[in-house]
N, CA, C and O atoms as CSV, one atom per row, in Angstrom:
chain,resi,resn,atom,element,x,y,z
A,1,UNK,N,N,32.744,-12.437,-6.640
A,1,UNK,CA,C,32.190,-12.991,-7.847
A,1,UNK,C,C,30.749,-13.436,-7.669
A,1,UNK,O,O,30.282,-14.109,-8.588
A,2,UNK,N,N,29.845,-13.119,-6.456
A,2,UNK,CA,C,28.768,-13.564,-6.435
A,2,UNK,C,C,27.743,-12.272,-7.172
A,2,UNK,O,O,28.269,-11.280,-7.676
A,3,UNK,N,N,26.531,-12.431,-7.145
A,3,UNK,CA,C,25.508,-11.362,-8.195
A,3,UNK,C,C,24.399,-11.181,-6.662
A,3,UNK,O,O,24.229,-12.117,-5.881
A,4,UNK,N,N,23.841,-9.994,-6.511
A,4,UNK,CA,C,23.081,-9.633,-5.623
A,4,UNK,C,C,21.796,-9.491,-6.870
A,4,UNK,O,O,21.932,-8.800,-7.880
A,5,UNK,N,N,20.976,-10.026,-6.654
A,5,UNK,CA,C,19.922,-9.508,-7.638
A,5,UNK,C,C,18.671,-8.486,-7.010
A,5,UNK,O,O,17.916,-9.006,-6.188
A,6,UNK,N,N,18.497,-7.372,-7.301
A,6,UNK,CA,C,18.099,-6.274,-6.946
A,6,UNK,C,C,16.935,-5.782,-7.746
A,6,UNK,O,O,16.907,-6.480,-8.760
A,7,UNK,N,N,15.971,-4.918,-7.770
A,7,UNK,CA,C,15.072,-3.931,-8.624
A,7,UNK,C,C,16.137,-2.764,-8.659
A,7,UNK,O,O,16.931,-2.263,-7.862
A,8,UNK,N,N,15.680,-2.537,-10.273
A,8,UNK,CA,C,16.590,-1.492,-10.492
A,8,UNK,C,C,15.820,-0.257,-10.581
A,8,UNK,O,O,14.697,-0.377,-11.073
A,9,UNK,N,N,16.253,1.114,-10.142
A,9,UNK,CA,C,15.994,2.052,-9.482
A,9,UNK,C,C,14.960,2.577,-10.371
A,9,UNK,O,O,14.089,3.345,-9.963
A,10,UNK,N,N,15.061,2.082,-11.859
A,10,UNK,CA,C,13.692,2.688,-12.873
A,10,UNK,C,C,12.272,1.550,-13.201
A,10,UNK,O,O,11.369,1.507,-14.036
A,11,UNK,N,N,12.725,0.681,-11.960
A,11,UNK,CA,C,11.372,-0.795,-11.925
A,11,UNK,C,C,10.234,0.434,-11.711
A,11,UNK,O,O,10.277,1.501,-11.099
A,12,UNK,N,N,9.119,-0.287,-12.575
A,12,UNK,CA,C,7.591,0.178,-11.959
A,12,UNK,C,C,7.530,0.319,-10.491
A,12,UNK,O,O,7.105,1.303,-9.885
A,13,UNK,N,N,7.985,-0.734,-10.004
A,13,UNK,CA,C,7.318,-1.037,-8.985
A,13,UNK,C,C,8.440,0.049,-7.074
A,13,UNK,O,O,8.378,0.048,-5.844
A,14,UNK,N,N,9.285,0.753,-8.281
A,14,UNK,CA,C,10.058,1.457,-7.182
A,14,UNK,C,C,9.188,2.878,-7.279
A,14,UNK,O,O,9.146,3.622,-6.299
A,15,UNK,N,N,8.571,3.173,-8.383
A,15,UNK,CA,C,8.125,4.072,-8.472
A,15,UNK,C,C,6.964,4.775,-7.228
A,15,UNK,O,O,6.672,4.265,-6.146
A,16,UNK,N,N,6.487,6.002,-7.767
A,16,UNK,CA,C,5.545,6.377,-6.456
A,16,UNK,C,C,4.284,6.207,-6.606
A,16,UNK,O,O,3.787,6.562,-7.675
A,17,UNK,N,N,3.486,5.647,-5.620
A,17,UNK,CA,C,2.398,5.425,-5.630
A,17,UNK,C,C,2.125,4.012,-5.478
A,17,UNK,O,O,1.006,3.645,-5.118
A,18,UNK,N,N,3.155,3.100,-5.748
A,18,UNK,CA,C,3.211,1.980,-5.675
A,18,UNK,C,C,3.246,1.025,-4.340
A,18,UNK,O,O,3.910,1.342,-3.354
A,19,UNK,N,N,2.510,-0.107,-4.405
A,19,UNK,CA,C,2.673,-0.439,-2.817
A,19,UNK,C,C,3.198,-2.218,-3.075
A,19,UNK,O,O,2.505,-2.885,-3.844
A,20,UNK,N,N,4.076,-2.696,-2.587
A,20,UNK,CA,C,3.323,-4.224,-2.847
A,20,UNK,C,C,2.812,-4.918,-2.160
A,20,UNK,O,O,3.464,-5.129,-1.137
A,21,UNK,N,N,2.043,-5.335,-2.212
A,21,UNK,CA,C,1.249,-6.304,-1.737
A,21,UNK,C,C,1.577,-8.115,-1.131
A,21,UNK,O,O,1.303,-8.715,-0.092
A,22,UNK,N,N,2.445,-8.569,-2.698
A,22,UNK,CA,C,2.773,-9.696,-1.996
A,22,UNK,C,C,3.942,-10.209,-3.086
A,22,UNK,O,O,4.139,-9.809,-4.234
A,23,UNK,N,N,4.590,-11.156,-2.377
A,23,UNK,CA,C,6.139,-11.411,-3.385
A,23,UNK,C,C,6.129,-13.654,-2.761
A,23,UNK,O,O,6.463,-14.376,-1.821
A,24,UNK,N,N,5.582,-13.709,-3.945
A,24,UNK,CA,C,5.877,-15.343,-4.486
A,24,UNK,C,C,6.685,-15.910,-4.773
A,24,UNK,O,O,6.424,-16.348,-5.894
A,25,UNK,N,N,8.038,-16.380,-4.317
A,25,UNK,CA,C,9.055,-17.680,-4.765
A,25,UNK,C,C,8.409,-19.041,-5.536
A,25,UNK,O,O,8.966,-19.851,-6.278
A,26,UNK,N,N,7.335,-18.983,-5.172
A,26,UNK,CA,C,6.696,-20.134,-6.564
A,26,UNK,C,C,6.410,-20.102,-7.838
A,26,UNK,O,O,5.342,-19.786,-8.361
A,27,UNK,N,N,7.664,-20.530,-8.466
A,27,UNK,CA,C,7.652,-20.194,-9.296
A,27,UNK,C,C,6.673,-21.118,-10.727
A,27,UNK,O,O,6.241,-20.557,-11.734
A,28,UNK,N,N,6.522,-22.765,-10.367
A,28,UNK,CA,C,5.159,-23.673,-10.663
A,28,UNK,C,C,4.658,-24.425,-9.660
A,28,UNK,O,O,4.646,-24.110,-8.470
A,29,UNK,N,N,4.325,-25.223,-10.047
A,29,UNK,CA,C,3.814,-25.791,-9.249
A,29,UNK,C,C,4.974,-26.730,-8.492
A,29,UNK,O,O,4.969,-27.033,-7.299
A,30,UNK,N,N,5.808,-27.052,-9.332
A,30,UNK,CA,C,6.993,-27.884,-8.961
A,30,UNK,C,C,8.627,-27.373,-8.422
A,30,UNK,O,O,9.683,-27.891,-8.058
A,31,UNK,N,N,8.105,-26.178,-8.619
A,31,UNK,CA,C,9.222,-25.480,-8.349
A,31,UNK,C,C,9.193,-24.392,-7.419
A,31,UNK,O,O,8.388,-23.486,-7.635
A,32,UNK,N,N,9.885,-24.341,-6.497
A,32,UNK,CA,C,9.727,-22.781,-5.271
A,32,UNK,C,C,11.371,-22.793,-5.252
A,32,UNK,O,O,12.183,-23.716,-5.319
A,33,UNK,N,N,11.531,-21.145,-5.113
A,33,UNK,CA,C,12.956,-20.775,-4.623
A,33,UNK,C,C,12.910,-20.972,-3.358
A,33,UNK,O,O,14.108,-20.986,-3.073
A,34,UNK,N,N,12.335,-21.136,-2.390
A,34,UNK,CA,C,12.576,-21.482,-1.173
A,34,UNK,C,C,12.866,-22.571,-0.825
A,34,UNK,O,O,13.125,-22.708,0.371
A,35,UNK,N,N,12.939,-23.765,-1.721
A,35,UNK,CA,C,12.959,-25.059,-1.488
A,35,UNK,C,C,14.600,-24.985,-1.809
A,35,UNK,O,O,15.152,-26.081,-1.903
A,36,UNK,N,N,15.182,-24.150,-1.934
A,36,UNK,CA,C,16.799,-24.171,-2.465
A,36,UNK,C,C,17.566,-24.504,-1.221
A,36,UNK,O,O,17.550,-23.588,-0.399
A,37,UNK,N,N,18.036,-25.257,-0.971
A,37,UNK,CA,C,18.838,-25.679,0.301
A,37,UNK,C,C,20.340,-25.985,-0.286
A,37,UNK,O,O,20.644,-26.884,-1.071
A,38,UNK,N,N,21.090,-25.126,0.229
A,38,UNK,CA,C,22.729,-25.010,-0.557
A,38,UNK,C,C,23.928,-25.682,1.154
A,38,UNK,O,O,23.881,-25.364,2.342
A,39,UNK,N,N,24.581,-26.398,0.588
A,39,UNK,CA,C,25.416,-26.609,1.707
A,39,UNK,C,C,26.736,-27.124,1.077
A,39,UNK,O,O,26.799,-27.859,0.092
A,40,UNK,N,N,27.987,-26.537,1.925
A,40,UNK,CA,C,29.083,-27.616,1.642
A,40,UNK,C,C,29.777,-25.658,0.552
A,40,UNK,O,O,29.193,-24.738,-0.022
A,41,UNK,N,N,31.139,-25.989,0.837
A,41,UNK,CA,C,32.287,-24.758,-0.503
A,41,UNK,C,C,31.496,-25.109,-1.538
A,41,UNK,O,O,30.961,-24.113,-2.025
A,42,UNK,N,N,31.189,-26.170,-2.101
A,42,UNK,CA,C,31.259,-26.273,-3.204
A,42,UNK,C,C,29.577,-25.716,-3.709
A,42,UNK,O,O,29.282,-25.627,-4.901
A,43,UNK,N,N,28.857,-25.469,-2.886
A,43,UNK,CA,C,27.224,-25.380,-2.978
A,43,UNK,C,C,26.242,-25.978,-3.519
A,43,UNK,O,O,25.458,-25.376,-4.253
A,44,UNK,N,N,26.110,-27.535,-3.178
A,44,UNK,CA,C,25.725,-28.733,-3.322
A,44,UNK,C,C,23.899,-28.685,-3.186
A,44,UNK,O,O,23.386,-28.556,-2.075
A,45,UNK,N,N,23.351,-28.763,-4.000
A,45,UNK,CA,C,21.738,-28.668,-3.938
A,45,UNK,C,C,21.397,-27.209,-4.515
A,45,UNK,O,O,20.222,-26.936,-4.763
A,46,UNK,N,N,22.552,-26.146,-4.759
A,46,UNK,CA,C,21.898,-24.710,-5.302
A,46,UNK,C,C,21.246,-25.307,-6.269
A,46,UNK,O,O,21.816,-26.245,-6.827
A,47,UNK,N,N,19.651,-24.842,-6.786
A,47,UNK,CA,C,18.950,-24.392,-8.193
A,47,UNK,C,C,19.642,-23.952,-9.067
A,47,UNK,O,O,20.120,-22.909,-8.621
A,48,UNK,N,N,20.100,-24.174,-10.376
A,48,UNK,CA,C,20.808,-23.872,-11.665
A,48,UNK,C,C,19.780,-22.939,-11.662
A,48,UNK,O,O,18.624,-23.140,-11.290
A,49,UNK,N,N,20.537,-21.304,-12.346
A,49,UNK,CA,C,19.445,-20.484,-12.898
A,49,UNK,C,C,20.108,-20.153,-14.298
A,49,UNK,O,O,21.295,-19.828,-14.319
A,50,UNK,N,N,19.388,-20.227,-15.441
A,50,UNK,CA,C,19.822,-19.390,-16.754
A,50,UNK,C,C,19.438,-17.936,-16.399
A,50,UNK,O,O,19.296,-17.531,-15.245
A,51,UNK,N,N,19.230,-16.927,-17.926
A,51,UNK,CA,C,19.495,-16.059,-17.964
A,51,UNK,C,C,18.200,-15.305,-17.924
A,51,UNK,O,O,18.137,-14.092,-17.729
A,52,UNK,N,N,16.872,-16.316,-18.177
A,52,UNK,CA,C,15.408,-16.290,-18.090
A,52,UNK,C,C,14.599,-16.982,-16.910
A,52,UNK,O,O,13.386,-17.107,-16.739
A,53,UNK,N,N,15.437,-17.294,-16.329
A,53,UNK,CA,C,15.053,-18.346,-14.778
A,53,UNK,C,C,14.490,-17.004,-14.136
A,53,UNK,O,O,15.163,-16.020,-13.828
A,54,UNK,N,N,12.683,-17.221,-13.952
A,54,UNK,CA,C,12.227,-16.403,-12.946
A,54,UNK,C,C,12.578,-16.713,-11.490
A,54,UNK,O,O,12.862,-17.839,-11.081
A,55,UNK,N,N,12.540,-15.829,-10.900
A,55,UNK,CA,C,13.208,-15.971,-9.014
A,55,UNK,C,C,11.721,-15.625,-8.386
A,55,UNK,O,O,11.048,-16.361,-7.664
A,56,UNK,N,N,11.418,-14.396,-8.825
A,56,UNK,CA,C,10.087,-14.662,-7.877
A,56,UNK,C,C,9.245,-13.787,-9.068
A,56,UNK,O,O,9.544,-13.330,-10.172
A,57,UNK,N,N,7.683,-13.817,-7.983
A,57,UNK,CA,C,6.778,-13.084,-8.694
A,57,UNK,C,C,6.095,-11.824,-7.493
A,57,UNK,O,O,5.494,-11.976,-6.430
A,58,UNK,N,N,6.497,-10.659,-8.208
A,58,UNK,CA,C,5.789,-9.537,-7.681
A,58,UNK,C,C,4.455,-8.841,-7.510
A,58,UNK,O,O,4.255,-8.341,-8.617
A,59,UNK,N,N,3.631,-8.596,-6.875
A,59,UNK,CA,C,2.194,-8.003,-7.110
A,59,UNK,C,C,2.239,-7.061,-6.265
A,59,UNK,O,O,2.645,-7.211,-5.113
A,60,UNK,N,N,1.766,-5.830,-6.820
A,60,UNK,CA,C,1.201,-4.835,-6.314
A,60,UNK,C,C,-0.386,-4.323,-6.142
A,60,UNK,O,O,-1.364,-4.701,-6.788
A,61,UNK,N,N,-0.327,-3.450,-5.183
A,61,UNK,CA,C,-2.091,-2.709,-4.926
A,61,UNK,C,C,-2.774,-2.457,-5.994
A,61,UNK,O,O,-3.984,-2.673,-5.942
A,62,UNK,N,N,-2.100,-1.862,-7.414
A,62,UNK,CA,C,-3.146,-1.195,-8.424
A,62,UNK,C,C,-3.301,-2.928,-8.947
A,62,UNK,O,O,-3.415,-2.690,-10.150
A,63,UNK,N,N,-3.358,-4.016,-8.885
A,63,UNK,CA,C,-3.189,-5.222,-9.667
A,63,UNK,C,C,-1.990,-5.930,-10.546
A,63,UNK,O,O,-2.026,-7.044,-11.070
A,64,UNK,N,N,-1.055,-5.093,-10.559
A,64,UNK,CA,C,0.071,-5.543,-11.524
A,64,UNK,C,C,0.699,-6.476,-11.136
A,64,UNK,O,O,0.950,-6.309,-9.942
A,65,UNK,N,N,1.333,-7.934,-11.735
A,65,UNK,CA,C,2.072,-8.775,-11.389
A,65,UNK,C,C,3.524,-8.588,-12.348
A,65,UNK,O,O,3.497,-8.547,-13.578
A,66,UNK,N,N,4.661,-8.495,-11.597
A,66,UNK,CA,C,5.831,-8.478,-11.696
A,66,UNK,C,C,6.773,-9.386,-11.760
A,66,UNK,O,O,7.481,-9.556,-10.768
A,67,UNK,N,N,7.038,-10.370,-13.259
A,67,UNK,CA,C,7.827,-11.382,-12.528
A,67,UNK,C,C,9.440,-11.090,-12.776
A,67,UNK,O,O,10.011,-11.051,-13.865
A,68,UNK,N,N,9.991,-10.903,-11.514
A,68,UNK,CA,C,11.868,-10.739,-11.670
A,68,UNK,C,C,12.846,-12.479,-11.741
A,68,UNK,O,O,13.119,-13.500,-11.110
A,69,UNK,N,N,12.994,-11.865,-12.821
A,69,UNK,CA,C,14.099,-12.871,-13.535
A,69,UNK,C,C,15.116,-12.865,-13.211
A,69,UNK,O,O,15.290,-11.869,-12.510
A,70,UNK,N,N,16.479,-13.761,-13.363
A,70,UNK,CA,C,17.522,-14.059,-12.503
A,70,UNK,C,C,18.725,-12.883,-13.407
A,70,UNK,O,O,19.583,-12.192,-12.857
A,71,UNK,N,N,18.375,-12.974,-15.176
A,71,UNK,CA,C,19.549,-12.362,-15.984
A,71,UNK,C,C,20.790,-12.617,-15.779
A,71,UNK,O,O,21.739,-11.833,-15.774
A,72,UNK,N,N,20.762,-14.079,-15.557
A,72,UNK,CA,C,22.297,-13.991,-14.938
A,72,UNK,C,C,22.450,-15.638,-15.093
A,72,UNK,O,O,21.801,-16.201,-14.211
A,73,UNK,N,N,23.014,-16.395,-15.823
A,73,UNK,CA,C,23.217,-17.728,-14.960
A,73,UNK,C,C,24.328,-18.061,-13.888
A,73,UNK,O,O,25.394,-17.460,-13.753
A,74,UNK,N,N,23.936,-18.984,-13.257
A,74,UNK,CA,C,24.643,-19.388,-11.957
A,74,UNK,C,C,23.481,-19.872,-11.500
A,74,UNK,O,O,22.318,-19.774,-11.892
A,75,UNK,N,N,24.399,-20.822,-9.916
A,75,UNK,CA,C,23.848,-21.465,-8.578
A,75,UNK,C,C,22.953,-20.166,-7.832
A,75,UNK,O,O,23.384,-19.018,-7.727
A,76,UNK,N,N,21.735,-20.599,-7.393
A,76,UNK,CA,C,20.692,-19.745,-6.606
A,76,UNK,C,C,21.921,-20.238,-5.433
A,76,UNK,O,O,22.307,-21.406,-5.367
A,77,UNK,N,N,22.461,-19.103,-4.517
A,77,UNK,CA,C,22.807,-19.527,-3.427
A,77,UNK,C,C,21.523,-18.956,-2.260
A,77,UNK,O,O,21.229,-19.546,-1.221
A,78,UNK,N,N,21.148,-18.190,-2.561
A,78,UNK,CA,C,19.731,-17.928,-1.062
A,78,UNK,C,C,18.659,-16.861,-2.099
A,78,UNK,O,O,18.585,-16.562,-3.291
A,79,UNK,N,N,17.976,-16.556,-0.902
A,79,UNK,CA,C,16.731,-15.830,-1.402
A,79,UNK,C,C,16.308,-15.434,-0.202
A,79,UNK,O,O,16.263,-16.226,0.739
A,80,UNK,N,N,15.880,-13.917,-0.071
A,80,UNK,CA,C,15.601,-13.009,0.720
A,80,UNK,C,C,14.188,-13.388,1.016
A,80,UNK,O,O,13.158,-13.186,0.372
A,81,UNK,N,N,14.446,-14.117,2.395
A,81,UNK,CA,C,13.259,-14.747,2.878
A,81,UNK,C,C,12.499,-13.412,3.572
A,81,UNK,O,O,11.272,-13.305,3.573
A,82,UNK,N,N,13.430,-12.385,4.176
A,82,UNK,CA,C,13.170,-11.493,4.863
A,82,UNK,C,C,11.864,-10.473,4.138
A,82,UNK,O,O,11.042,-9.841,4.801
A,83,UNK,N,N,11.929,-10.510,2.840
A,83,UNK,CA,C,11.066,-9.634,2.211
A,83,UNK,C,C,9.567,-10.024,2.223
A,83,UNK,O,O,8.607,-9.283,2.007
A,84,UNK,N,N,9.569,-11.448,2.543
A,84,UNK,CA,C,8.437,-12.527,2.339
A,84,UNK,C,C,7.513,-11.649,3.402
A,84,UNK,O,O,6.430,-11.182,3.050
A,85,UNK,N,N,8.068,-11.465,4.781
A,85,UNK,CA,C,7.056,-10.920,6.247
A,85,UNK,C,C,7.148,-9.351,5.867
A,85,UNK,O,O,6.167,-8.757,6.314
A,86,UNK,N,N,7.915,-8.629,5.271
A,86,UNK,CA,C,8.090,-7.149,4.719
A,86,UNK,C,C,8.244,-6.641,3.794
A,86,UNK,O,O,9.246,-5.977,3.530
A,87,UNK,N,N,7.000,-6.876,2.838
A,87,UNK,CA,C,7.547,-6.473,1.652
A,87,UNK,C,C,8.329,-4.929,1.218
A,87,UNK,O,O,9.004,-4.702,0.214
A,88,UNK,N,N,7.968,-3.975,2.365
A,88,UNK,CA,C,8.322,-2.909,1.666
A,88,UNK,C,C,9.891,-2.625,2.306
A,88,UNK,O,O,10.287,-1.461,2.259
A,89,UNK,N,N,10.688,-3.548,2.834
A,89,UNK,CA,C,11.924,-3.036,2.412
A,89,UNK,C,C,12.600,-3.170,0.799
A,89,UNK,O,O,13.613,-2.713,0.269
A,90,UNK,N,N,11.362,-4.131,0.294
A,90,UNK,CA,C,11.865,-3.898,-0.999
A,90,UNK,C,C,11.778,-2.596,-1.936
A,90,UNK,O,O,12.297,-2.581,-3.052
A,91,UNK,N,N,10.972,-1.334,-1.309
A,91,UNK,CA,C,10.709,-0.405,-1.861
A,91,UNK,C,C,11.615,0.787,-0.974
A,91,UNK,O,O,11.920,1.854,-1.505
A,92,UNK,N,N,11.972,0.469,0.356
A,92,UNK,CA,C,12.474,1.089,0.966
A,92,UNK,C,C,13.930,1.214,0.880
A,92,UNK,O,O,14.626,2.228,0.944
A,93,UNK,N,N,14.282,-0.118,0.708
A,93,UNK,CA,C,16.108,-0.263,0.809
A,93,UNK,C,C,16.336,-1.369,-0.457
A,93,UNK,O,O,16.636,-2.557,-0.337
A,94,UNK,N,N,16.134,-0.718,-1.529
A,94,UNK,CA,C,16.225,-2.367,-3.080
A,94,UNK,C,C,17.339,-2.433,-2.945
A,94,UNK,O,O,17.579,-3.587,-3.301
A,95,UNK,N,N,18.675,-1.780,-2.537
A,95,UNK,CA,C,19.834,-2.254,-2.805
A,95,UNK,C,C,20.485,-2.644,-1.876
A,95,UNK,O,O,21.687,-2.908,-1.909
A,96,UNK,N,N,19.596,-2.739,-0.737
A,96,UNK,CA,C,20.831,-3.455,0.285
A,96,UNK,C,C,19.584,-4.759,0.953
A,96,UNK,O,O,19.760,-5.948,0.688
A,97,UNK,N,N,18.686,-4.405,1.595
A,97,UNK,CA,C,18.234,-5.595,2.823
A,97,UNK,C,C,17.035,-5.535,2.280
A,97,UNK,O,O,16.135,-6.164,2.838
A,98,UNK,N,N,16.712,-4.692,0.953
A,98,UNK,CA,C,15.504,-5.505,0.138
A,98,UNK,C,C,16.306,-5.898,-1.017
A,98,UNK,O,O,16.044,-5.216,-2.008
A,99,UNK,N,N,17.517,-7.103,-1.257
A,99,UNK,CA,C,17.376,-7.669,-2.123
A,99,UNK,C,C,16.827,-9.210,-2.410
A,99,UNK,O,O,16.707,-10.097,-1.565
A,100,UNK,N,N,16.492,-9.303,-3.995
A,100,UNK,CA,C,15.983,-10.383,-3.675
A,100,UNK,C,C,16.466,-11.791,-3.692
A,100,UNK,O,O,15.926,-12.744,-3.130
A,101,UNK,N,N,17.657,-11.801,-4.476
A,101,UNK,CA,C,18.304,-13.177,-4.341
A,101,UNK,C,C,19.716,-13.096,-4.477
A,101,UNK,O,O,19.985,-11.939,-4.801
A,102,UNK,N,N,20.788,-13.822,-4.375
A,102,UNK,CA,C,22.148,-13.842,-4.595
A,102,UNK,C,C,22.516,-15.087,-5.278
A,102,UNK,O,O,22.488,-16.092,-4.568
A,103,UNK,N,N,22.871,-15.240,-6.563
A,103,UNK,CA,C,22.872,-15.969,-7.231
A,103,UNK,C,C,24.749,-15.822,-7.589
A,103,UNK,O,O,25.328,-14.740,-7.680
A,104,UNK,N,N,25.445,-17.248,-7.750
A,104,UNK,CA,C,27.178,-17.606,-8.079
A,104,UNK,C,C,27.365,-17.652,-9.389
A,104,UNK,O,O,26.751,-18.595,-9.887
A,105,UNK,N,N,27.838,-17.149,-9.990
A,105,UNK,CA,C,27.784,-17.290,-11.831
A,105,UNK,C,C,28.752,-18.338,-11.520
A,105,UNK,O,O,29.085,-18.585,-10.361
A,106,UNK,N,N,29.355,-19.160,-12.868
A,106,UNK,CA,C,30.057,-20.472,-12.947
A,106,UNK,C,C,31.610,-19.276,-13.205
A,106,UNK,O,O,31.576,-18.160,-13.724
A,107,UNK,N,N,32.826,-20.000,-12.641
A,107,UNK,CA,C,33.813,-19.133,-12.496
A,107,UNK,C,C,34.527,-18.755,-14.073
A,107,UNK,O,O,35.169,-17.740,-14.345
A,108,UNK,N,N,34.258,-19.680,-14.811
A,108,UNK,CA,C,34.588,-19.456,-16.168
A,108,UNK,C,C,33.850,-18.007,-16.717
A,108,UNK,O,O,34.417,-17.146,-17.389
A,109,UNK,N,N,32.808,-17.986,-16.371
A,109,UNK,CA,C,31.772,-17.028,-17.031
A,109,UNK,C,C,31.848,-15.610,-16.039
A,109,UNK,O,O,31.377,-14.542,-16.432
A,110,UNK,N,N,32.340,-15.728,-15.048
A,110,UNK,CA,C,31.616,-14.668,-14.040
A,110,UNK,C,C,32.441,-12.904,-14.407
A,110,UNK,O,O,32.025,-11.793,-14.079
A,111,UNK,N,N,33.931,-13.351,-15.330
A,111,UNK,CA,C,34.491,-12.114,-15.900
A,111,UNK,C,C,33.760,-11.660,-17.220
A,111,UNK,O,O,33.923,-10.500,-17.601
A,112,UNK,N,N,33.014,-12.468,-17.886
A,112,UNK,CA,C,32.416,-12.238,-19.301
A,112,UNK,C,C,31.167,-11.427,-18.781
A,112,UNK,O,O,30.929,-10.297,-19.209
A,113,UNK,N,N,30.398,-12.041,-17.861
A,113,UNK,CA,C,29.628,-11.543,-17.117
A,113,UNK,C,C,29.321,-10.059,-16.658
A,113,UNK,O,O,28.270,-9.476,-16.924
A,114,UNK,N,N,31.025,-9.189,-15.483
A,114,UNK,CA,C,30.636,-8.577,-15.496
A,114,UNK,C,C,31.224,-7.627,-16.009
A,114,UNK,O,O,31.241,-6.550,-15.412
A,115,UNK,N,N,32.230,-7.868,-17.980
A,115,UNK,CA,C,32.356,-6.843,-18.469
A,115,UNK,C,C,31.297,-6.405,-19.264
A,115,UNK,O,O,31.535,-5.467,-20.026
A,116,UNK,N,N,30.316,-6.827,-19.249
A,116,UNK,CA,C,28.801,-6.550,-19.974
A,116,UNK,C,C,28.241,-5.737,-19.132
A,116,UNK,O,O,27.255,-5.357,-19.763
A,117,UNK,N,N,28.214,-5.034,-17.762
A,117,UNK,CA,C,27.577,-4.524,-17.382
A,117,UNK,C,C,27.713,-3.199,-17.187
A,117,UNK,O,O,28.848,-2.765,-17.382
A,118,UNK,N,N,26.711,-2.268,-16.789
A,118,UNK,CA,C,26.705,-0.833,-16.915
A,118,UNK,C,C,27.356,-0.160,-15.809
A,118,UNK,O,O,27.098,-0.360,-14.622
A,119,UNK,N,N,28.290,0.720,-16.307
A,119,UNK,CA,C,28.695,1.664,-14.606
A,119,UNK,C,C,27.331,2.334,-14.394
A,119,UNK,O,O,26.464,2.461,-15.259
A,120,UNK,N,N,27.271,2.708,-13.229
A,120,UNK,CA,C,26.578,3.991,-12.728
A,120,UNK,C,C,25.732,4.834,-13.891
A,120,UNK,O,O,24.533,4.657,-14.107
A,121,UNK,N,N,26.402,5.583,-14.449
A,121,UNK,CA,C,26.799,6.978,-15.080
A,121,UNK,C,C,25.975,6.312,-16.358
A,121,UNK,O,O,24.941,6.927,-16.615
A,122,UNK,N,N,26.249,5.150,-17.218
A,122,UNK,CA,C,25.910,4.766,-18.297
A,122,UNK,C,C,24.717,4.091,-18.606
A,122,UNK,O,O,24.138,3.929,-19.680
A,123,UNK,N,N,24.391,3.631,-17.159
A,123,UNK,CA,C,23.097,3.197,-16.862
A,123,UNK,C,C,22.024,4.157,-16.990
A,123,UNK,O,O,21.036,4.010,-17.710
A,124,UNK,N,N,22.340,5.400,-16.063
A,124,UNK,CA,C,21.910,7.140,-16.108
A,124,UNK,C,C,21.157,7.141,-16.776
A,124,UNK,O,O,19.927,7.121,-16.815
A,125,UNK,N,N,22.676,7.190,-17.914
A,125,UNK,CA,C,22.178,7.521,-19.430
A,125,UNK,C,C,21.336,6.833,-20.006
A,125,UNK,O,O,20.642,7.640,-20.624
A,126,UNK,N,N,20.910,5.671,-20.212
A,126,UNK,CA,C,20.026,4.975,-20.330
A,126,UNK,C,C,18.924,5.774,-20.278
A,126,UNK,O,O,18.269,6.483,-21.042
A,127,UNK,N,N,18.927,5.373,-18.918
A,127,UNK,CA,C,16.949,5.989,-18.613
A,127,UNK,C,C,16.873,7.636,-18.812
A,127,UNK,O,O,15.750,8.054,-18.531
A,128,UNK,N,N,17.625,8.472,-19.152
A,128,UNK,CA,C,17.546,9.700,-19.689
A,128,UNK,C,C,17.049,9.700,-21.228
A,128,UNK,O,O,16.503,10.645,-21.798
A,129,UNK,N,N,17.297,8.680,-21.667
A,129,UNK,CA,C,17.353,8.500,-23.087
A,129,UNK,C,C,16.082,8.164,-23.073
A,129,UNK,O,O,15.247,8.948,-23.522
A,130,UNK,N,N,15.741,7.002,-22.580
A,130,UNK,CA,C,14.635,6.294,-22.669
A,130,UNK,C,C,12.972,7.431,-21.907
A,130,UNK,O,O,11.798,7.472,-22.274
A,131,UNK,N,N,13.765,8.197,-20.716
A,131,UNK,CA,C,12.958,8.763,-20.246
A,131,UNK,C,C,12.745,10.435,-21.482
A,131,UNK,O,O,11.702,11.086,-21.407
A,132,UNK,N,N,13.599,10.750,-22.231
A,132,UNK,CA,C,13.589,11.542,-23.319
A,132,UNK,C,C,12.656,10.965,-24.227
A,132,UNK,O,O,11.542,11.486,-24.286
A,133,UNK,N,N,12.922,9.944,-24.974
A,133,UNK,CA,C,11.841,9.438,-25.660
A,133,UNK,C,C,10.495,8.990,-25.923
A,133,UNK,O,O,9.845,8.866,-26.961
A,134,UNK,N,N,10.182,8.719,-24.346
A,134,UNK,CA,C,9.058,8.756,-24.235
A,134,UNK,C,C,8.009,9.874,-24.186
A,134,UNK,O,O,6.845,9.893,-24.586
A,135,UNK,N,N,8.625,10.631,-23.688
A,135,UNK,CA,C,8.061,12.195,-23.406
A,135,UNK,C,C,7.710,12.908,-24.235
A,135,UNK,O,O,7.312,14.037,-23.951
């Protein structure tokens, strides 16, 4: 029941040509995902995230800033400190050891959660559609 939060395979920033440059957990001035210190079953000190709670901020070589949002509420349980010294396993491996955070939805919510989401196949379809239309 936990959420891996990932770039999804049609992000700008997976695309080619793209490099990044640098990836920010500060999210104001008062706030950093790195400051999230979780301890104890129950996960005592996680960051509450809604469904618009930015996690970090992305920048790449051509200038673009990227900010990835949580889409999800739940407890921040960690954040992929690892990407901080490398950014490009986030371009190399987004779905496994470049992700960027793992966030606990609340247990009431976490089945509503993930009958909203896309298989594989329907997702596809999506960006076929979207990649049709634009064209």
């Amino acid at each position: 029941r936990i959420c891996v939060i990932t770039l999804a395979e049609a992000h700008p920033l997976l695309q080619k040509g793209k490099t990044i440059t640098s990836i920010n957990y500060q999210i104001s001035a008062n706030c950093s995902r790195l400051q999230n210190k979780v301890s104890g079953k129950s996960k005592r000190g996680a960051q509450f995230l809604t469904e618009l709670a930015p996690l970090c901020r992305i920048s790449s070589s051509d200038g673009e800033e990227y900010t990835i949002y949580s889409c999800i509420r739940g407890r921040l349980i960690e954040v992929n400190e690892n990407i901080l010294s490398n950014p490009a396993i986030l371009q190399e491996k987004p779905s496994t050891e470049g992700y960027i955070a793992v966030v606990l939805p609340k247990f009431e919510e976490s089945k509503s959660i993930t009958q909203g989401l896309l298989t594989q196949n329907e997702y596809e379809e999506v960006l076929l559609k979207r990649l049709n239309s634009s064209s």
